[in-house]
C-alpha positions as CSV (number, residue, x, y, z in Angstrom):
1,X,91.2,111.8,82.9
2,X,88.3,110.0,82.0
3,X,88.2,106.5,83.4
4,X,86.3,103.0,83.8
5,X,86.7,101.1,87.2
6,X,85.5,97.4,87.3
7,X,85.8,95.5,90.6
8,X,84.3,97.4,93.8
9,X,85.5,94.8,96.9
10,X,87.8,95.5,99.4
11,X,90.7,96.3,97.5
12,X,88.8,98.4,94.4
13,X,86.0,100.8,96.3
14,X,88.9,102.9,98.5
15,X,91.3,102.9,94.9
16,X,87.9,104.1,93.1
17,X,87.0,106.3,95.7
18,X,91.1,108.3,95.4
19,X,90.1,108.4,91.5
20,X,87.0,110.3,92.5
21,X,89.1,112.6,95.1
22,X,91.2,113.3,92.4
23,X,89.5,114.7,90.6
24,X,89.0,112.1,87.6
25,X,85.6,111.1,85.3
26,X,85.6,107.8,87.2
27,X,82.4,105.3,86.0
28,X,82.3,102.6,88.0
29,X,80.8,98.9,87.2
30,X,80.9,96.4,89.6
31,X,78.6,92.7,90.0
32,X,77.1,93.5,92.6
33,X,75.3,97.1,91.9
34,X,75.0,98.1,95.3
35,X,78.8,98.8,96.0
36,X,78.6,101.3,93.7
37,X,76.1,103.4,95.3
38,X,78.6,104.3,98.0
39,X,81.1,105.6,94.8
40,X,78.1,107.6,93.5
41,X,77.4,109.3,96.5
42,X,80.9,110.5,96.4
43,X,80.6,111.9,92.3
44,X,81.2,108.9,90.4
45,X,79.1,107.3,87.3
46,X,77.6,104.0,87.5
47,X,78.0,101.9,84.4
48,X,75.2,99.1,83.7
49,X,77.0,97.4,81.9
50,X,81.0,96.3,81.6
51,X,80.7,97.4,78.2
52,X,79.7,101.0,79.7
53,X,82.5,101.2,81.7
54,X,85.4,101.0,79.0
55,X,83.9,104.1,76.7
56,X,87.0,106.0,78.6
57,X,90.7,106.4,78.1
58,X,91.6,103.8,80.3
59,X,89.7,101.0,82.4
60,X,91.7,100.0,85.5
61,X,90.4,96.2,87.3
62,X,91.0,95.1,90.4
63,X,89.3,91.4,90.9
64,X,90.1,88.4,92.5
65,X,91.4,85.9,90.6
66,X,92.2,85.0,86.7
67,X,88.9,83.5,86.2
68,X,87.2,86.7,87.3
69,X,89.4,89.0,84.7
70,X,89.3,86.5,81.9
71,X,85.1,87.0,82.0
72,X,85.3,90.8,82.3
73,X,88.2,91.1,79.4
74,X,87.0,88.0,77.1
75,X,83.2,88.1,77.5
76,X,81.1,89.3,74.0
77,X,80.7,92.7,75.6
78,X,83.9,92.8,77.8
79,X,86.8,95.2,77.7
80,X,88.4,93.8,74.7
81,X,85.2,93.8,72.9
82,X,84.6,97.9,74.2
83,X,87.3,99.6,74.8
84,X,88.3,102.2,72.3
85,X,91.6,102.0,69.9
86,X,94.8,102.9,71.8
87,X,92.9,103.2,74.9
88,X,94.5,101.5,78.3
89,X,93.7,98.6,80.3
90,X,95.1,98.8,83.6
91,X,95.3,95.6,85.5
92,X,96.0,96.3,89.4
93,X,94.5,92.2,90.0
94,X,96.3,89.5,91.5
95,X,96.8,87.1,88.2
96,X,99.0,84.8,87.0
97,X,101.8,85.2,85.0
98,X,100.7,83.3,82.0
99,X,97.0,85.4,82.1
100,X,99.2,88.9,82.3
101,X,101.0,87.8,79.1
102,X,97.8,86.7,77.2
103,X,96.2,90.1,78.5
104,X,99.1,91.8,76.7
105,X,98.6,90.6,73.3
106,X,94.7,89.9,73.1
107,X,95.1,93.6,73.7
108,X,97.8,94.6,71.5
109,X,95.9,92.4,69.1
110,X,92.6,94.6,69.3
111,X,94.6,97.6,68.9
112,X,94.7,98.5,72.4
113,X,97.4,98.8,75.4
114,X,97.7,96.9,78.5
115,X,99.5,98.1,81.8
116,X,100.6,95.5,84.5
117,X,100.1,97.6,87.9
118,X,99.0,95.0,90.8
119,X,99.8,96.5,94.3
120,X,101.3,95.9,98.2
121,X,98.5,97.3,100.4
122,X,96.1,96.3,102.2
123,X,92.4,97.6,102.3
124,X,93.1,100.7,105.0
125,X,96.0,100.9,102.6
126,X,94.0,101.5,99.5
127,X,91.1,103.9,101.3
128,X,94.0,106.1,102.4
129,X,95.4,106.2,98.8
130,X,98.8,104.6,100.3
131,X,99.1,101.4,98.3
132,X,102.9,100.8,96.7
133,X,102.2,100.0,92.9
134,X,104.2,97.9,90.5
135,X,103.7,98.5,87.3
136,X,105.1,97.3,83.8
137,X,104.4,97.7,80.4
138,X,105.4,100.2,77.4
139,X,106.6,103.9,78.5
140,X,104.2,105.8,76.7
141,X,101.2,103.3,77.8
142,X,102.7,103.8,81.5
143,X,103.3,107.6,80.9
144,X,99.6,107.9,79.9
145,X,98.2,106.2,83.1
146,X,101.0,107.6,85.5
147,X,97.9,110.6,87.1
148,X,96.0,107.4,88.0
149,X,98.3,105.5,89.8
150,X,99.7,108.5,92.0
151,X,96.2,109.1,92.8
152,X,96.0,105.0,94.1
153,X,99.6,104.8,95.6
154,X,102.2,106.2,97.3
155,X,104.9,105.2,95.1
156,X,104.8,103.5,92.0
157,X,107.8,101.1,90.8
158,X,108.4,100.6,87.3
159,X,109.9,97.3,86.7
160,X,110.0,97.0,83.3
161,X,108.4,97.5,79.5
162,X,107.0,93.7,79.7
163,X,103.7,93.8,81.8
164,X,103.8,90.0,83.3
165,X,106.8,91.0,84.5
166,X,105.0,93.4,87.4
167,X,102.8,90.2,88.4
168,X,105.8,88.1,88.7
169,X,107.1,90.5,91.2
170,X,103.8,90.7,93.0
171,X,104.0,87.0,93.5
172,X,107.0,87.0,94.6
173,X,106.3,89.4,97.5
174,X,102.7,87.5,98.3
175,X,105.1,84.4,99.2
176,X,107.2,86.6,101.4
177,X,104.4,88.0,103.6
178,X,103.0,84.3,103.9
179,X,106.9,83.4,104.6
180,X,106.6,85.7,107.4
181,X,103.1,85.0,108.3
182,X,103.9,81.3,109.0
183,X,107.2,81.9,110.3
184,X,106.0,84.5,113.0
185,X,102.8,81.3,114.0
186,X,105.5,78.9,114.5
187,X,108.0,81.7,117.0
188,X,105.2,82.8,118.5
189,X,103.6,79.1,119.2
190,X,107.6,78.4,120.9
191,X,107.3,81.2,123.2
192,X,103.7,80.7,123.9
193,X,104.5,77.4,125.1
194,X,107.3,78.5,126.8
195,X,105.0,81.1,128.8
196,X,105.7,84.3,126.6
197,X,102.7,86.6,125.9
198,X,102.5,87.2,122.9
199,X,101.5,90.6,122.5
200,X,104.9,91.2,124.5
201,X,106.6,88.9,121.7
202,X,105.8,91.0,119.7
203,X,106.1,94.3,121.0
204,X,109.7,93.1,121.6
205,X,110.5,91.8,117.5
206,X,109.1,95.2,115.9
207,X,110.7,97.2,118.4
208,X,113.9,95.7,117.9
209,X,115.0,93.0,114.6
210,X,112.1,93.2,112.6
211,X,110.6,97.2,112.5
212,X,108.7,96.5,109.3
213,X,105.2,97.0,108.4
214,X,105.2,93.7,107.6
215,X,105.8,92.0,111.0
216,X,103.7,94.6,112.6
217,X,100.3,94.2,110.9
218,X,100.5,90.6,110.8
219,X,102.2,90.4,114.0
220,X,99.6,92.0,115.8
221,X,97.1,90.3,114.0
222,X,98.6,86.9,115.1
223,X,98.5,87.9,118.9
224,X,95.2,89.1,118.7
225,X,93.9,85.8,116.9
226,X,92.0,88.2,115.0
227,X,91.1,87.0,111.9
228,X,87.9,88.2,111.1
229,X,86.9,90.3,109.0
230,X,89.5,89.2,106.4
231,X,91.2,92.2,104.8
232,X,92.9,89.5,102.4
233,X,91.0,85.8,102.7
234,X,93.1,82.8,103.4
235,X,91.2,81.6,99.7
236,X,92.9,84.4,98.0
237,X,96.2,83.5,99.9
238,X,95.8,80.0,98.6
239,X,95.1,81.1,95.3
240,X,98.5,83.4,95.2
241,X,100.7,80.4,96.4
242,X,99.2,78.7,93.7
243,X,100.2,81.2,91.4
244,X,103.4,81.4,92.8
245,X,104.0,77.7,92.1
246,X,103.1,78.0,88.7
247,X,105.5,80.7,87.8
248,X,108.0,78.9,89.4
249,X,107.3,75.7,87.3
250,X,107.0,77.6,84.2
251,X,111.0,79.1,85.2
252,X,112.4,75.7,86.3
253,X,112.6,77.3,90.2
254,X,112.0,75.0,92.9
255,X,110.5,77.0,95.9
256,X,110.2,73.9,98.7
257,X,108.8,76.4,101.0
258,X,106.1,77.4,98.8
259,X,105.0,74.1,98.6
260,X,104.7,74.3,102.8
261,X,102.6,77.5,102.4
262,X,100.2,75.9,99.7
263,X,99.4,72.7,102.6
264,X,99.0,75.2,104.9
265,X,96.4,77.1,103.4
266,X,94.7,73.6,102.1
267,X,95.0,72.5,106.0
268,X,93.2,75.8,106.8
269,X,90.2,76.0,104.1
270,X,89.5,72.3,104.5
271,X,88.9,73.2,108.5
272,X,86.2,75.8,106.9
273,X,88.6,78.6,107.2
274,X,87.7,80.2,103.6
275,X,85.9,83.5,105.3
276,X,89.2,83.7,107.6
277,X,92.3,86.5,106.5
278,X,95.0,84.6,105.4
279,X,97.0,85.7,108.7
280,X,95.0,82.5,110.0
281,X,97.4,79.5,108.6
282,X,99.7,81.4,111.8
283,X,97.2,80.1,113.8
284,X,97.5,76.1,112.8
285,X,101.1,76.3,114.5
286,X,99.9,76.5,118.1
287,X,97.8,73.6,118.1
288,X,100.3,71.4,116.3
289,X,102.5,72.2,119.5
């Protein structure tokens, strides 16, 4: 399948790289040129231009926030602008709910189709092509793109014909990791104190009430202290929460502990914790006991 990729950081480069592997026409634009050297080297097309990148069947973009998709899609030469008639955009970001559902009928607007498919992974995740993808939008546009996203994932959940829809559910599983991220700094502060290791801690939860990928990764990260280099920056976290709040608004849901998460990763960036993962607001609990 012929195919554009816009956004090469952490998350994008190992998802364009399984395109290439594949065995799809993947060009590749990113804002920074030189990460796309690396996907050259490996068989895929650089685009100069965003425009360059959408003369496909599909465009999939993985970038970091809304303000970062509404310049590549909106721009004069952007995807709207490009992309052929009946032609896919794939969004794999980490938007809001409100930008997904603009997205959908700019697109459906210009004659084109837009898929919802952000993703549960992180970056060793999306190098080994083992990313869990949740997509939404119409059948056939989702029937059309379904090569590409078994070549990015493991599995792919469709959750329904109404793309938003698939970011909702992201969100809502961005909160739950940070649930357990702060959860597992504020039990592993108790013990601490207490004179628990917490590598042991932690050995002892996976191995017993919590055997989840979730509780492992983080949990290891959190008795490590190792937050650097960030797989998923605490900026990014405080940008989801955000999001997550602003769903929740827009439904009438209160989510009080939501509200928690979003101080903690304010408390965090206004130490100068921006370049940190987001496991880090784990780390405020410890000093606060």
């Amino acid at each position: 399948m012929k195919i554009g990729f816009i956004g090469l950081g952490h998350m994008g480069s190992g998802m364009a790289a399984n395109l290439v592997k594949a065995g799809h026409d993947v060009t590749v634009y990113n804002r920074t040129p030189g990460r796309s050297q690396a996907l050259a080297a490996q068989g895929a097309k650089i685009a100069d231009s965003i425009a360059d990148a959408c003369r496909a069947e599909a465009v999939m973009t993985m970038l970091a926030d809304d303000a970062a998709v509404e310049n590549v899609a909106f721009g004069a030469h952007g995807i709207l602008a490009s992309l052929p008639p009946h032609a896919v955009h794939v969004s794999s970001s980490t938007i809001s709910v409100a930008l997904s559902a603009t997205l959908t009928s700019r697109h459906a607007g210009a004659g084109q189709r837009f898929i919802a498919a952000p993703v549960f992974g992180r970056p060793e995740a999306a190098a080994a092509g083992q990313l869990f993808v949740i997509a939404a939008g119409a059948a056939s546009a989702l029937e059309s793109v379904a090569p590409l996203l078994a070549a990015i994932g493991q599995k792919t959940f469709t959750v329904s014909e109404v793309p938003r829809l698939a970011n909702l559910v992201k969100l809502s599983g961005n909160f739950l990791i940070a649930a357990v991220i702060e959860s597992l700094g504020e039990a592993v502060a108790l013990v601490g104190k207490g004179g628990i290791d917490a590598h042991q801690y932690i050995d002892i939860l996976t191995s017993t009430l919590f055997n989840a990928p979730v509780y492992k990764t983080y949990g290891a990260l959190i008795a490590e202290q190792k937050f650097e280099p960030a797989g998923f920056s605490a900026v990014l976290g405080h940008k989801d929460i955000g999001l997550v709040l602003s769903a929740a608004d827009d439904l009438r849901v209160p989510m009080a502990f939501a509200s928690v998460l979003r101080d903690r990763f304010l408390a965090l960036l206004a130490q100068g914790g921006d370049k940190l993962d987001w496991s880090a607001i784990a780390s405020r609990s410890a000093p606060d006991a």
